[in-house]
Every structure is written in structure tokens, then in C-alpha cells.
N, C-alpha and C positions, 0 to 999 in steps of 0.2 A: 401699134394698136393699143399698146397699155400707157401710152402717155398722158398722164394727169386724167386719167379715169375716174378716180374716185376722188374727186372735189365735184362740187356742186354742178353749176350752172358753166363754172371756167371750161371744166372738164368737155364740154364739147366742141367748143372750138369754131363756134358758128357766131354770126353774130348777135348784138345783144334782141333782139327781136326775138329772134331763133333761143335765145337762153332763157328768154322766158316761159316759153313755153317748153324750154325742155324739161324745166322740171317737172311739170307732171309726167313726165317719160319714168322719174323716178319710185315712182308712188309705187309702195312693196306694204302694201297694209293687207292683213287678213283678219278680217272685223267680221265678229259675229256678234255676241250679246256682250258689252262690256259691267263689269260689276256695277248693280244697281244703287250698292250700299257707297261707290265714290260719291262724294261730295259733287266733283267737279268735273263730272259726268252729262253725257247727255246720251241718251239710248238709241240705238242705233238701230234705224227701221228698214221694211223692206216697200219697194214699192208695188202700188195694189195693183197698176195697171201699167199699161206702156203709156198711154193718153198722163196718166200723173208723174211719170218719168218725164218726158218732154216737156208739162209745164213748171216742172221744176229746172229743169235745165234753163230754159227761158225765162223764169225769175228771177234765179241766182247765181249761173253764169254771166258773166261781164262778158267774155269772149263768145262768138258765134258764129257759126261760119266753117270750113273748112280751113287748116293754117297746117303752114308747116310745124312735122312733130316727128323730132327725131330725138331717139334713144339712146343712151351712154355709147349702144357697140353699134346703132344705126350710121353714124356719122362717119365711121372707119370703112363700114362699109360703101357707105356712098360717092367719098372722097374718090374710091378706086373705079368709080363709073365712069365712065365718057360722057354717059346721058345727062349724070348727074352732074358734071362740070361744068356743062354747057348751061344746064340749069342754072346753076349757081352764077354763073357770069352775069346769063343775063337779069338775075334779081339783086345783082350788086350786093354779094357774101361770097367768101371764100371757104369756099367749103374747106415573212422572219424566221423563214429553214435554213432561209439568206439575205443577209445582214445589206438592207439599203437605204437610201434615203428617199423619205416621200416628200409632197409640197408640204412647203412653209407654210403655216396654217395662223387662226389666232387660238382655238378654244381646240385641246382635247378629244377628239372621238366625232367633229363637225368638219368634215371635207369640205374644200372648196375648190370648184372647177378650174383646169388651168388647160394650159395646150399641151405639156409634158405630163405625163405618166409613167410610174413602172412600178412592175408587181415584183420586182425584183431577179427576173428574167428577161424581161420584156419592156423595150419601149415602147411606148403610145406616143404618136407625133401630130400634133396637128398643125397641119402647115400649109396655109392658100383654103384652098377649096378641098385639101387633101385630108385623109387622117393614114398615118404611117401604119404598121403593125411591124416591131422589129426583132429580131434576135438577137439578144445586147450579151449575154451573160451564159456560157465564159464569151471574152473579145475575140478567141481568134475565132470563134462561130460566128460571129456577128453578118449581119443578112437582113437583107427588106425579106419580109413572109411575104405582107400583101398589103394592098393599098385601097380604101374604100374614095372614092370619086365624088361630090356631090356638086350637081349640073342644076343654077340657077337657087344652088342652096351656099348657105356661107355658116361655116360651122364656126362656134365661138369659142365652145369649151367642152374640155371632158372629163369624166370621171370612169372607173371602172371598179367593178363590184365585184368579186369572184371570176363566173366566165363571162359576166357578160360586159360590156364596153357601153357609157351613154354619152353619145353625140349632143350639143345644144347648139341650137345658133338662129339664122333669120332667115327667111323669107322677104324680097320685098319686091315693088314696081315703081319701076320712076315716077318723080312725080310730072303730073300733067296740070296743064291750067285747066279751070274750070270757071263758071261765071255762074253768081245768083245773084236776087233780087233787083238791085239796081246796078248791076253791071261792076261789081266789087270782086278784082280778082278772089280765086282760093286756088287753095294747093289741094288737089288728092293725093297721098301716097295710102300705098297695099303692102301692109306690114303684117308678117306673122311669124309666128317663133313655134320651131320646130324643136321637137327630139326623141330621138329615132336610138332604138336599144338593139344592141349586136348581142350577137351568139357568140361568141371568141374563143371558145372550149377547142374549134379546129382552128388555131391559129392564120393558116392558110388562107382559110374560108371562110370570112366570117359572116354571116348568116344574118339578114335584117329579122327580127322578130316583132317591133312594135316600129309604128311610127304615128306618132301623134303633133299634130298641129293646131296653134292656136293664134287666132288674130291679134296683135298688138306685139308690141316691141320688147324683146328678151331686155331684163335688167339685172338680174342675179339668183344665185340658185345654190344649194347648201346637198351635202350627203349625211345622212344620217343611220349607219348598220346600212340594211340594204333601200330602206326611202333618200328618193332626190327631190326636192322641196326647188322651186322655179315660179316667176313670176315673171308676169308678162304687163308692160299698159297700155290701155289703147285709149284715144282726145274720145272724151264724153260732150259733145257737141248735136247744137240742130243746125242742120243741112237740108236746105229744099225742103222744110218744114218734117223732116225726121231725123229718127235718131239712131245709128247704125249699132247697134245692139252687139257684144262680144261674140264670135261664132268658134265653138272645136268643134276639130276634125279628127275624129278616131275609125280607124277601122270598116272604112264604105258609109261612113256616116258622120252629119253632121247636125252638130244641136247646138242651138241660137239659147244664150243664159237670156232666162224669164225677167223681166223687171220683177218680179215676186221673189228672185232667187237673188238682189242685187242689194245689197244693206250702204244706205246712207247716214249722214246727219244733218240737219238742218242750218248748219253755215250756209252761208255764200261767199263765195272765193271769185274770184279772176279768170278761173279755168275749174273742171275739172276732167278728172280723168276714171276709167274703169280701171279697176288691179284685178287679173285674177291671180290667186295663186296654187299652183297644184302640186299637188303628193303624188310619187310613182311609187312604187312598189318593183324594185328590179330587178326581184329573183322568184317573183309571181305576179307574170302577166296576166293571167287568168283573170288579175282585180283591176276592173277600172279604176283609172287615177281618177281620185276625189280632187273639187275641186267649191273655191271659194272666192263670190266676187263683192267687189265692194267700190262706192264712189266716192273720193276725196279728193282736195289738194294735190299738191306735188308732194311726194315727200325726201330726204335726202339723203338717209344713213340705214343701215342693216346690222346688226349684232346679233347671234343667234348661239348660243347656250345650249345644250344636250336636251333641254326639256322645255326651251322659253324661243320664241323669234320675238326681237324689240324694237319696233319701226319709229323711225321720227319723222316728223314732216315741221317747214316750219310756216308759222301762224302771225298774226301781223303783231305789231310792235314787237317784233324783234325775239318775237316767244319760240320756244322748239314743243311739241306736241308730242307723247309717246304713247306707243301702243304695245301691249304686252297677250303673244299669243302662245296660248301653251301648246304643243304641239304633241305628239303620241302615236309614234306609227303614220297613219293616216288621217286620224281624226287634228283637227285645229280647231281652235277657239279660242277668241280674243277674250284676255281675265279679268284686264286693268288699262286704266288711260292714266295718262298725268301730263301735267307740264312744267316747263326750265324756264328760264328767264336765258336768252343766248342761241350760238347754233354749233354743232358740235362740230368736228371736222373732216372726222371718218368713222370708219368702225372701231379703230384703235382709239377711241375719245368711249367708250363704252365698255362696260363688263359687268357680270352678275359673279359674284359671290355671298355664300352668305346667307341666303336667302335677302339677299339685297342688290339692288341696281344701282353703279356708279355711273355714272357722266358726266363728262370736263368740256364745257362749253365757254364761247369767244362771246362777249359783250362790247359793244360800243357805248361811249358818253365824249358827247358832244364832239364826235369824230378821235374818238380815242379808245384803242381798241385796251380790253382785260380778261384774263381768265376767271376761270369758275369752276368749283367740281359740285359737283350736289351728290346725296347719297338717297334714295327712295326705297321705301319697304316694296313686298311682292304687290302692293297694291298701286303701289306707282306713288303715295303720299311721299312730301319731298321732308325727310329725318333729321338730316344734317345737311351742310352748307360750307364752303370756305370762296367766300368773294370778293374778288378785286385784285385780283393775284398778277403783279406785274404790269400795273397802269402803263400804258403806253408802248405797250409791246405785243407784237403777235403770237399766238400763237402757232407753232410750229410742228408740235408734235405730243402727243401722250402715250402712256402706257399702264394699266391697272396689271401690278401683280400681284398677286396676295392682297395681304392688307397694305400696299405703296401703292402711291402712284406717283409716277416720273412723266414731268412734263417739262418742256423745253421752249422758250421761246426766245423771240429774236425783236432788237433793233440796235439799228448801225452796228452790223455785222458782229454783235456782242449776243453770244448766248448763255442766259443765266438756265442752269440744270436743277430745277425742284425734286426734291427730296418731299413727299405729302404724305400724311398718316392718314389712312381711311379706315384704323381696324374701330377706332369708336366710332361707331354712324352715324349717332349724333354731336357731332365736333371733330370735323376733320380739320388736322394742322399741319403746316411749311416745319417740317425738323430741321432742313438743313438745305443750301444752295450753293452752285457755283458759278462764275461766270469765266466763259471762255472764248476766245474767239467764231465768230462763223456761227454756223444754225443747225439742227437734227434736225431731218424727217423722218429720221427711223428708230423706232429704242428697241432691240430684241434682249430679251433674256438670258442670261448664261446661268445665274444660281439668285438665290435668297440676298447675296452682299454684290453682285456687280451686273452692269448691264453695256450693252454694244449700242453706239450710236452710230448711222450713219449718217453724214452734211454734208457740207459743203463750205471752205473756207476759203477766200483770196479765188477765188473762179475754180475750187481743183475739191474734189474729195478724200473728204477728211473719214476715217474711222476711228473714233475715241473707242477707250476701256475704262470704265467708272469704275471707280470702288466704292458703294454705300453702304458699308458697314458701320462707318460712324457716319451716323446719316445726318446730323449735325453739321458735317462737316464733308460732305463727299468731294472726291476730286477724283481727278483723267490720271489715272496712273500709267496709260499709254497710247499715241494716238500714229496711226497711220495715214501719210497725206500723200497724197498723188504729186510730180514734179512736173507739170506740163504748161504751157501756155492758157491751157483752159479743159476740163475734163467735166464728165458728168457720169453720175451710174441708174441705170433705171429702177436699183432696190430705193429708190428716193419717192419714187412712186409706186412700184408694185410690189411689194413684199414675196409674190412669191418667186421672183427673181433673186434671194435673197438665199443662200445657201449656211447653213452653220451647223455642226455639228460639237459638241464639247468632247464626248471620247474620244475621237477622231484628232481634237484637236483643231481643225477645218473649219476655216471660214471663206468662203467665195460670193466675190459680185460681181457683174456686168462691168466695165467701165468704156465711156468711150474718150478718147483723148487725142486734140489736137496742139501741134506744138507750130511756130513761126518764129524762122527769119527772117534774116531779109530777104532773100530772094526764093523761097520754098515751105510750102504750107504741108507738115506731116500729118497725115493722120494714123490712129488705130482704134480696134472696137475688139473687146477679148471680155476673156477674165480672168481677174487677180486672182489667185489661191497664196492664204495665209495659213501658218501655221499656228493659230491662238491660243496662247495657256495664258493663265495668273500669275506665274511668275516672272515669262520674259517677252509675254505683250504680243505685237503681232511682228511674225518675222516675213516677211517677203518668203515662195517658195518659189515662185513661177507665174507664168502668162501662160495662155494660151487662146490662140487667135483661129479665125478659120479665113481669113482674108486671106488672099494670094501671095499681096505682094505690099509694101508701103505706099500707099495712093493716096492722090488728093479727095478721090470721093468714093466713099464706103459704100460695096456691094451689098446691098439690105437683105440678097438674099443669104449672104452667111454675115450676118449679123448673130452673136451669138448671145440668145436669148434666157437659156436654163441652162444649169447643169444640175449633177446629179452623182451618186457613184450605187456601186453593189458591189458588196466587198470591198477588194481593193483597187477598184479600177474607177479613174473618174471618168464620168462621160458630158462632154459638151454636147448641147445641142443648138442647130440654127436652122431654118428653112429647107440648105438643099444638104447641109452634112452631119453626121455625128462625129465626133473626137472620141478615141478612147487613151487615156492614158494612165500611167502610172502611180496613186494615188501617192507613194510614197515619194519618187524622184520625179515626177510629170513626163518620165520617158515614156516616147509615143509606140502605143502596142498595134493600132489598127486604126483604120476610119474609111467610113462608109458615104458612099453617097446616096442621099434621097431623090428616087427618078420625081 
């Protein structure tokens, strides 16, 4: 499910027809009035009637019709239908009392939904159609409580707040052929994004208390204290001469959003798309979730701050678009627009400090790709600049921490490690590079002077330890490489796969690794635990697997996806088991099976 997710249009995995239009699946803008004093602004209106919705659509849409429009987590879902296979064949695409660890996050005090959870007692599992509820803490209690089922529902992600637990995920209907005007196939699909809040106070029992639905396809979703912030999109198109208008579902009722309630701008684009985005409140249901719609582009990136969400979309010649919503509990409003010259790469190509907004965005000239960081005040005005950073090479990876930022790119399996000064805004500068074999797609933090890379070198995964304390000069002062025929780890794409701890010492990733000779292909899928400090680098401590046996083809369902520990006990997770073991010797204390 999390494979190459978060890239753009690659990330679904459909073909290039299908990727164009995915990106509007993307579009995560929450546009209300943007500052009128931007220069480089345009104001952002609602419309008067449904009659002037439609002939704006039919102005400035280029696409019309009904088309296939599938969503970062739709296409996971669909892969796993029959109905949908069949489809796809025949249109020629292949489809803290106790001390634990939470997900891997980017920003401080901003949750983000994963399939693992623990409050430090308790696992949360989301697994298939299933969500687990377990007893993990102490191991030798360990025990399924209870298990919630969801029939024709497919949950994506979770988060949990105190007692309550919130489910996210989709709705959908196969799609069907349909025919208009002159006989020009369309595709209908029935896409909606649910999420439904537990009572989880009786472990046992956990108790539906809300469940709210909304038309369009889940794309990402944020926790904030007790608000969960979620965004849905749904293809803004005329069909048989209308235009199917965003519809929730709350509580024996549903309300269709007004074109009066709908803020556009006066572009024309290719497609576009509805975004709503909504606030829950999930420790008082009592308050309807507020919500905000708006029609644009695609857009591609999410970065979201304690007090700011920063959406990007991108715009033609190669420009990247930003939007700046303050957010407040439940209230949202968009403050500020601007624009990059570039496209960024993910949400780790973003960060606000400062009262200022970084982004480290990829340019091409004349098929030659370079980096970029720009610095922008809270207005979105671009302050400072450093462009053209490593002509001819990709980028690979960034990281804002503090006033740095580390960015890594690659060509011909050479990566040079940027050392970037961002604390003056206006004039950020290269203090210092390395170059080393292989590539980063991941840079986590360990302190102020060194940071964790994880790549890829020679087909195997590499883990470097930077020291950038002479940032002039920084170098790998230790790296760990995988010895196999060909290896890969999923922390290369999902960070929250990605386990670290510095007191602990602990660091763990996914890996899966196959070896050949001649006459027998091994494989295995685990994960490494290292012991990381500063002075003696990373030591190998252990594996642990949930496979049976050494096979040529990996059981997906004990595919071991997270781990985790409380106290001293680590815990693996994967589909149908949990691991617990010995956080200090990896000696096995217990393991459970998930029915």
C-alpha cells in the first residue's frame, strides 16, 4: 500500500492517461479569502449560482466528460478487486506514565495517520478491512480485545485521541461504462471517504459514535490536540450537461455544498477538481465538522505546521503555486498565495520556521534537471533564493532543520550531501558538500551536528551517519550496508516505517532482501535493529522476521510493516502477527496472532 505514495503522478501506478488526471485526486487547498494586499494574487470568488458553475466549467475545463479518477489510496484499493481487473484488462492499464514510541512524524505536536498505533498499552492494527484493538503492555498479557470489521468499507488510516479511535478510509463502486453525446466512452466511479470515531474507553467494546461520509477520494489528513483535519477530491466536470456537486453524509442527513459555498479563481486549467477539506473535533461530537470547498488544479504536496497548512499545486511553465491556510481549532482560512519557479518533491522539501516558509524545489533547462531552495515571508513574498544547485543531478532528498538544510542528490550513483545555510532569509548558502557513493531518500535527525541517511548503493541498503559540524566540510563518519544480491527497505518511501530513537540508542527499518545462486533464489523481509550512538556508528543487534520459513516468495501477509516498542519490549507488526521481544537481547518473549 505505501509504495511510492507520495510522488506525484508516478505514485499511482496507472497509466500515463490515468496520471493525468490523477493529479487532481491530489488537490488538498483550503481557499477562502487570500490576502488582498499580495501583489500576485488573484481573489478568490464564490459562485452565484449552479447555472454559472457549469458554464464555467465548460469554458475553462479542457477535459469534459466523465474519466477515470483515481486517488493516491484509490488505486490500492482497486488493484485488489476482481471487478476492477477485469476492468482494467479490458481498457489496456494495469492496474508517557510509560515510556513508548509514537509514528514517525515531520513537525512536533502534528499527527499523521498510519495503520500502527499505541498509547502505550495498546495496539491499534489496521490490517485488510480489519482494525485490531490489542493488549501489547506488559507481553505476557498480550491478547486481541476486539476487532471492528468494515463490510464494503476499506480503512486507510488511523489515529487515536485519548478514548476515542478515528478510522479514515474509502468508499467506492466499480467503475461502469457509460456513454454521452456522440457515443464517446466514460468511466463512472462512486468514490467516498469515510470516517467513523470509536468510543474505545471499553477496550472490549468499542462503541461507533460518529460516522461521517463524504463524496470524493481520501488524500491526506493531519491531527492537531484533539481536531483531525482530512481532505477529500472529487473530478469537477460536465456530464449529460450537469455538474455533480460534492454531497456529506452526516447523521440521517445529507447536504449537497451550494456553488455559493464553492471559492474558485479565474484560471483555466486541463481539469479541474472540488477539494473539500474538514475539521473534526474528536473529543466533542456534539460540534459538526466544519468544512471548506474550493475548485482548482491538481495539487501535489502538504506541509502543515502547528498553526499554518501549505498546499502546492503545480502551474504551467514548470511554476509550483502555494497556498498558506491558518488553521485554529476549527476555523481555516487561507492568508497568503505565492509562487517557485520548480516542483518540490514531497512534504520533506518544506518547512516553516521563523515566521518564514522554506522550499527546496527540482528545475529543469533544457532537459537538465537542478535544485532550488527559496525562503518566503508569512506572506508567501519569495526573501531569499539559492539556484542552480547541482546542474545535472536529481534530486533525491531534503531536509529543513533549524536554520540547515540537507539535501542530497544523485547522478551516476554518486551522491553529493549539501550542507545549506537558511538562517539569513535573504541569502541562503552551500557551507559545505560531500560526495559519496549511492543516493538518500531519507535524512532523519539525530542532534544540531549529525543526521541519518537512508539509500540505496550497489542494489543493497545503505545507512550513513553524517557529522555536520564542520559544515564546510561534513562527512559519513559511519555507514551501514546490507550484504545481499539485491535488497530494498520501505523507510525509502514511507517515513513512518522508519523507527529511531537516540536515548534508546535504536534504530530499525523494514528490509526486504534477496540473495542468488546458481541453482536457488533466497529470500527474506524483517527488520534490522541497530544499536546507533556517535561514537561507535551502527552495530548490527538483530533481525527479526515473521516469515515461517526461507522461501522463494514472501507471505504478504506477515510482511513486517512497523515496529514499535513500550518500555523495554520491541514489538513488530505485520497483517496476521505481532513479535514481542526483548528490546535489549531481541530474545523472543511472546507473539500473538491476529485472527
Amino acid at each position: 500500500m505505501q509504495n511510492e505514495i507520495k510522488k506525484r503522478a508516478q505514485l499511482y501506478g496507472i497509466v500515463a492517461f490515468i496520471s493525468a488526471i490523477v493529479l487532481s485526486s491530489l488537490v488538498y487547498n483550503v481557499i477562502n479569502y487570500p490576502l488582498e494586499s499580495h501583489p500576485d494574487q488573484q481573489m478568490l470568488k464564490t459562485f452565484s449560482s449552479y447555472y454559472e458553475l457549469r458554464n464555467f466549467l465548460l469554458t475553462n475545463s479542457k477535459t469534459q466528460g466523465a474519466f477515470p479518477f483515481f486517488g493516491p489510496w484509490d488505486t490500492n484499493l482497486l488493484e485488489a478487486s476482481p471487478d476492477f481487473r477485469q476492468f482494467a484488462i479490458e481498457e489496456g492499464f494495469e492496474a508517557k506514565s510509560v515510556k513508548f514510541s509514537t509514528t514517525n512524524i515531520q513537525v512536533s505536536g502534528v499527527d499523521e495517520a498510519d495503520i500502527v498505533k499505541t498509547d502505550g498499552e495498546h495496539i491499534y492494527l489496521l490490517s485488510g478491512s480489519n482494525v485490531s484493538i490489542v493488549k501489547a503492555y506488559p507481553p505476557e498479557e498480550a491478547v486481541v480485545l476486539s476487532k471492528i470489521t468494515f463490510s464494503d468499507m476499506y480503512p486507510l488510516g488511523i489515529f487515536v485521541n485519548k478514548d476515542k479511535l478515528v478510522v479514515l478510509g474509502s468508499k467506492y463502486g466499480v467503475p461502469y461504462r457509460g456513454y454521452h453525446e456522440a457515443y464517446h466512452p466514460t468511466f463512472v466511479l462512486d468514490f467516498k471517504t469515510f470516517v467513523n470515531v470509536f468510543d474505545v474507553s471499553e477496550k472490549t467494546q468499542p462503541l461507533l459514535l460518529k460516522n461521517f461520509t463524504i463524496t470524493g477520494s481520501y488524500f491526506n489528513s493531519r491531527m492537531i490536540d484533539e481536531h483531525v483535519y482530512f481532505a477529500v477530491s472529487q473530478p469537477a466536470y460536465v456530464v449529460y450537461d450537469t455538474v455533480i456537486l460534492p454531497k456529506i453524509y452526516s447523521d440521517f442527513k445529507v447536504e449537497e455544498i451550494s456553488p455559493s459555498d464553492i471559492h474558485y479563481s479565474n484560471a483555466s486549467d486541463n481539469y479541474f477538481t472540488f477539494t473539500t477539506v474538514v475539521a473534526l473535533n474528536t473529543q466533542d461530537l456534539t460540534k459538526e465538522p466544519t468544512h471548506i470547498t474550493l475548485m482548482l488544479g491538481g495539487t501535489s504536496s502538504m506541509y502543515v505546521s502547528f498553526n499554518n497548512i501549505y498546499i502546492t499545486f503545480p502551474e504551467p511553465e514548470g511554476k509550483t503555486s502555494i497556498y498558506r491556510i491558518r488553521i485554529e481549532k476549527d476555523t481555516m482560512n487561507t492568508k497568503a498565495h505565492g509562487k517557485v519557479p520548480g516542483r518540490e518533491l514531497n512534504q520533506f522539501s518544506m518547512d516553516e520556521n521563523n515566521n518564514h516558509f522554506r522550499i527546496a524545489t527540482a528545475t529543469w533547462l533544457n532537459g537538465s534537471p537542478r535544485s532550488n531552495i527559496y525562503v518566503l515571508d508569512m506572506n508567501l513574498n519569495i526573501v531569499g533564493s539559492l539556484e542552480n544547485i547541482a546542474p545535472g543531478e536529481n534530486m533525491d532528498s531534503t531536509r529543513f532543520i533549524g536554520n540547515r538544510c540537507y539535501l542530497s542528490t544523485s547522478v551516476v550513483r554518486k551522491d553529493p550531501f549539501f550542507v545549506i545555510d537558511v538562517e539569513n532569509e535573504n541569502d541562503p548558502k552551500i557551507l559545505g558538500d560531500l560526495k559519496i557513493p549511492g543516493f538518500t531518500r531519507y535524512l532523519h535527525p539525530i542532534d544540531k551536528d549529525h543526521v541519518i541517511g537512508i539509500g540505496i548503493d550497489e542494489n543493497n541498503v545503505k545507512i550513513s551517519l553524517f557529522d555536520v559540524s564542520n559544515v564546510s566540510k561534513p562527512i559519513e563518519i559511519d555507514k551501514y550496508q546490507v550484504n545481499a544480491t539485491w535488497s530494498n527497505t520501505l523507510a525509502l518511501t514511507e517515513h513512518k516505517a522508519f523507527l529511531f530513537d537516540r536515548f534508546k540508542n535504536l534504530l530499525a527499518i523494514p528490509v526486504s532482501i534477496s540473495m542468488y545462486d546458481w541453482y536457488k533464489i533466497s529470500q527474506w523481509q524483517g527488520f534490522l535493529v541497530l544499536n546507533t550512538t556517535l561514537t561507535e556508528g551502527f552495530v548490527l543487534k538483530g533481525s527479526i522476521t515473521h516469515q515461517e520459513t526461507d522461501i522463494s516468495e514472501w507471505d504478504s501477509g506477515n510482511w513486517v510493516k512497523r515496529a514499535l516498542y513500550i518500555e523495554n519490549v520491541f514489538y513488530t507488526v505485520s497483517d496476521k502477527k505481532i513479535k514481542m521481544n526483548s528490546l535489549e537481547d531481541l530474545r523472543l518473549i511472546k507473539e500473538i496472532t491476529i485472527p
